[in-house]
N, C-alpha and C positions, 0 to 999 in steps of 0.2 A: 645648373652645375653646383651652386652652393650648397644646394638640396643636399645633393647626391653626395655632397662631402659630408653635410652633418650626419648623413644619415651613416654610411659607413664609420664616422668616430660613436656611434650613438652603439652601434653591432658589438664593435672592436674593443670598448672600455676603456679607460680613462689613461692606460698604460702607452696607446698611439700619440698622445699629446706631451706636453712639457705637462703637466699636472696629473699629480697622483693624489687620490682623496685615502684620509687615514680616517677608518670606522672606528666608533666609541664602541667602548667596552666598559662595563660596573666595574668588574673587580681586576686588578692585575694579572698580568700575565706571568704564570712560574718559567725562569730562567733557566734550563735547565742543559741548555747549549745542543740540544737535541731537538730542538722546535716539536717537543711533544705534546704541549698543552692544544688543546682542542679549540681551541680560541682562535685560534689561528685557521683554522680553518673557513673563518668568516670575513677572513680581511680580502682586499683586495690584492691579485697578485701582480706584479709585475715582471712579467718575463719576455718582455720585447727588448733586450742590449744587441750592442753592434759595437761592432768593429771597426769606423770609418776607414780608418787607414789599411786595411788588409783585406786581403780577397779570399780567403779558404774560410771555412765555414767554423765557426767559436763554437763553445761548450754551453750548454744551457747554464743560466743565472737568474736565479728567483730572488726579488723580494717582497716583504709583506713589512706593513708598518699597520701598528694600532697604540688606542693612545687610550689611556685610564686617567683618573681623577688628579694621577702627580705625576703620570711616567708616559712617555714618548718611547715604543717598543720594536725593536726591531727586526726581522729573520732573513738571510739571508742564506740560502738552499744553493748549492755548486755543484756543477758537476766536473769533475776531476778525474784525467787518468794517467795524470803523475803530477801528484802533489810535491811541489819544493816547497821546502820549511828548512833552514839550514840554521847553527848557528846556538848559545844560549837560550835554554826556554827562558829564563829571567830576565835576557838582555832586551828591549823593546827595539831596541834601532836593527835587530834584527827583520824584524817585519822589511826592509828596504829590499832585503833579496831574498821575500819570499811569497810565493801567492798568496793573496790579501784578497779582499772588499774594502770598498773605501766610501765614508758619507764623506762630506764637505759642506760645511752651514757658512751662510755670509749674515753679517747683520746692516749691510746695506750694498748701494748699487757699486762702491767705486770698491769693493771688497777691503776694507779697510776698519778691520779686518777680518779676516775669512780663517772657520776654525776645521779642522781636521784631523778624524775618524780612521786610522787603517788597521786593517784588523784580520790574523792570520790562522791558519786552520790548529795552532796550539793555540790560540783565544789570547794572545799576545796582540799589549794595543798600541800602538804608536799613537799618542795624542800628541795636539801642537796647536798653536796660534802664527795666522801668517797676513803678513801684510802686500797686498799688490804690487809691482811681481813679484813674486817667490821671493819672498824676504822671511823665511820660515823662523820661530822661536820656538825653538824643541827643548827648552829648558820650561816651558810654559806646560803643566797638565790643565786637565779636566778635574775639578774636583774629584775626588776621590768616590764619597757619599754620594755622587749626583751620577754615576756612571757604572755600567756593570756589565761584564760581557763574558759570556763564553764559548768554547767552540768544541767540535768533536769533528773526527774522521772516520769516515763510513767506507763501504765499497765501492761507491760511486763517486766520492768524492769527501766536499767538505761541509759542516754547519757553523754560522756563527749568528748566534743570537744575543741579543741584549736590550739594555733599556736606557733610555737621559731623562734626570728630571726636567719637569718642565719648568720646574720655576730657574733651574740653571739654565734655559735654553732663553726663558725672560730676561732673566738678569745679563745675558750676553748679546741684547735684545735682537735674536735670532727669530725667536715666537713674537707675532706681532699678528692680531687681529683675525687669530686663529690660521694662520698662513706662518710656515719657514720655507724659507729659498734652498734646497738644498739641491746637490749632485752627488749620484750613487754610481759606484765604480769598480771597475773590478780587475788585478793586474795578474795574468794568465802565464808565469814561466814555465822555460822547456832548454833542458840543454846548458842549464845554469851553470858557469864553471869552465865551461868548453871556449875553446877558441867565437867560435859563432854561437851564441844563448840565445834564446828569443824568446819577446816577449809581445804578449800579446795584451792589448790595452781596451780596454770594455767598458762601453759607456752606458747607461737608460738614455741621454741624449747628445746627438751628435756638434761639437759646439764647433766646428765649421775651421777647424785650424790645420796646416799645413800640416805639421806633425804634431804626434798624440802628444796633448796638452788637458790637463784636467784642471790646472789653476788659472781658468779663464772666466771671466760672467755668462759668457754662452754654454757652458758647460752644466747650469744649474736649471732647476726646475723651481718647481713649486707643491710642496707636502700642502695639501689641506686637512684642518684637523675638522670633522666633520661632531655636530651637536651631538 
């Protein structure tokens, strides 16, 4: 039987598991919130999310991570058929009520503390520092220099692409022995507004909680960054 298991994760790629492997690349990847550079094309995808808590069937959610000689790079491909975005494009605490993607890095086991990626289809970025439980510091960014994102809306949906340095992801010691713990996420509204909104809560893995909860250690995987 264990056979039979490895062998089906060996078919299915590394997207069935808590680990995602991030492939090297020479030269950087151009940002260009359009995931057009062709580079991409060589990464590995991930398009297995779910929905633990809900039973109707989610929108597809791609992502792809690669990593060059200083940047840790991101894309994340949506699909959308009614994108919410409400609110100040300059304001970021917008991002709270509007469809996003979401990373989350911890630089150890007791999340303590655990940093936080949301990021909306105006390429609007809520950055934060938070301490277990939800003890969030929203007054806390991301270096400025060390981070860069942007996003576009298409027919289908939305794009948000970007990059972290690494040596920012070191010095938050998030990157450690070519491994980050991260959880990729993604929050699906409809109805925003209305007496009944709904919201639909998307995970890469399911971290086993009563209701949708993304600030939990089960909730994170494991990025490998690959020679």
């Amino acid at each position: 039987m264990l056979y039979c298991i490895l062998f089906i994760f060996a078919i299915l790629g590394p997207s069935m598991s808590n680990v995602y492997h991030v492939k090297a690349i020479k030269e950087p990847i151009n940002i260009d919130g359009r995931g057009t550079d062709p580079s991409w094309q060589q990464a590995n995808n991930l398009d297995r999310f779910q929905d633990p808590w809900g039973l109707e069937e989610i929108q597809k959610t791609s992502f792809r991570a690669m990593h060059s000689e200083d940047y840790l790079h991101f894309l994340f491909v949506v699909e959308d058929s009614n994108i919410v975005a409400h609110g100040d494009p300059a304001d970021k605490r917008g991002v709270l009520t509007a469809d996003r993607v979401e990373i989350f890095f911890k630089s150890n086991g007791d999340m303590k503390p655990y940093y936080c990626l949301e990021m909306d289809p105006w390429g609007r970025v809520l950055d934060y520092r938070s301490n277990y439980y939800r003890q969030p510091e929203f007054d806390w960014e991301w270096p400025e220099e060390d981070l860069h994102v942007l996003a576009s809306i298409n027919p289908s949906g939305y794009i948000v692409e970007g990059q972290i340095s690494l040596n920012s992801l070191r010095e938050m010691n998030i990157l450690e022995d070519g491994k980050i713990e991260a959880g990729v996420f993604r929050g699906d509204f409809s109805n925003l507004g209305s007496i009944d909104p709904v919201v639909r809560w998307i995970t890469w893995i399911n971290p086993d909680t009563e209701k949708p909860d993304f600030h939990v250690p089960t909730a994170f995987g494991t990025l490998i960054l690959q020679e």
